[in-house]
N, C-alpha and C positions, 0 to 999 in steps of 0.2 A: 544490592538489589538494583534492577535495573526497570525503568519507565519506559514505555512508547507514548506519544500522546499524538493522538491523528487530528487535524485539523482542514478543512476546504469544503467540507462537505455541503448540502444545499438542493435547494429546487430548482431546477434546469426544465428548462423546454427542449422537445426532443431538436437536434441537432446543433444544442449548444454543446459547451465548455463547461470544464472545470479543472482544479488543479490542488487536487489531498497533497497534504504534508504531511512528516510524521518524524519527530525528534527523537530521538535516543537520550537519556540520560543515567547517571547515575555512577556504577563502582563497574566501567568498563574499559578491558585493554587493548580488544579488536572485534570490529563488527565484521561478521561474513558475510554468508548471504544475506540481504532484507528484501522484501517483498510485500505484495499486496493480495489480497483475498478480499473475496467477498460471498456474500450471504443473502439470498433472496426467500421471501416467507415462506416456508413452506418445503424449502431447498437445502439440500448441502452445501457446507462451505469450498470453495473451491478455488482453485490459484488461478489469481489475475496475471500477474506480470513479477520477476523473482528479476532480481540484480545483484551482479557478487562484486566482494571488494573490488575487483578483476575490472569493471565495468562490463563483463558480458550480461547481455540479458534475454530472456526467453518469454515467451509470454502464451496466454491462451487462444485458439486461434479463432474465437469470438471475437477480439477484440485487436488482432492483431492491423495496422495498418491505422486506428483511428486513436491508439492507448501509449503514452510512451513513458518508460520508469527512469527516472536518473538519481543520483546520488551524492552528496556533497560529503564526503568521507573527513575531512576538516570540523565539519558538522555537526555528524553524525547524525544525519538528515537522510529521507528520502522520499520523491517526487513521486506523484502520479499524475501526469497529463493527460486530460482526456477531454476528445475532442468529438464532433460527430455523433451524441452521443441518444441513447435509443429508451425508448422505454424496459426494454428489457436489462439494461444495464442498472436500474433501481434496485437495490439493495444496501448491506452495513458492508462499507468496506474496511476493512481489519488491517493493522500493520502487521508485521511482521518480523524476526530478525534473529541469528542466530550469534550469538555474545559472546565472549570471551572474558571472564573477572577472576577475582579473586578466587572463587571455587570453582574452577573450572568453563566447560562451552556449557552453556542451558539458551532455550529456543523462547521466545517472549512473545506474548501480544500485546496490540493497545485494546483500546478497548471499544474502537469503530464509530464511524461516523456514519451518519443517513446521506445516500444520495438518490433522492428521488428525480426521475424524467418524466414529466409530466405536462401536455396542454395545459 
């Protein structure tokens, strides 16, 4: 079985910062893609920013320009920086991660964190 556990989350005033984590652990032999989602009330879940082993990464183009994903593959870690950030960007944002164990590839979530922007 495998964990994500997402951590950074918080109340930010609009054009602050912030910077989600989110660990991998568990009965794993390769992380592929990991990624971020998120979740606003009312909304579908929907892809932030996706990084593959590779280090490529792709992102939404809400967010592009102010949002940057990295990945500590050593780790099994990975970042979300965000920066400039809006009130529209409050939401649960969600890890991601696509695994490789002992029974095969299976896709994982954590279990999300609040990031509110807010006066």
């Amino acid at each position: 079985q495998v964990q994500l556990v997402e951590s950074g989350g918080g109340l930010v005033q609009p054009g602050g910062s912030l910077r989600l984590s989110c660990a991998a652990s568990g009965s794993i032999f390769s992380i592929y893609a990991m990624g971020w989602y998120r979740q606003a009330p009312g909304k579908q879940r929907e892809l932030v920013a996706v990084i593959t082993s590779g280090g490529s990464t792709n992102y939404a183009d809400s967010v592009k320009g102010r949002f940057t994903i990295s990945r500590d593959n050593a780790k099994n870690m990975v970042y979300l920086q965000m920066n400039s950030l809006k009130p529209e960007d409050t939401a649960v944002y969600y890890c991601n991660a696509d695994v490789e164990g002992p029974h095969g590839l299976s896709d994982y979530w954590g279990q999300g964190t609040q990031v509110t922007v807010s006066s």
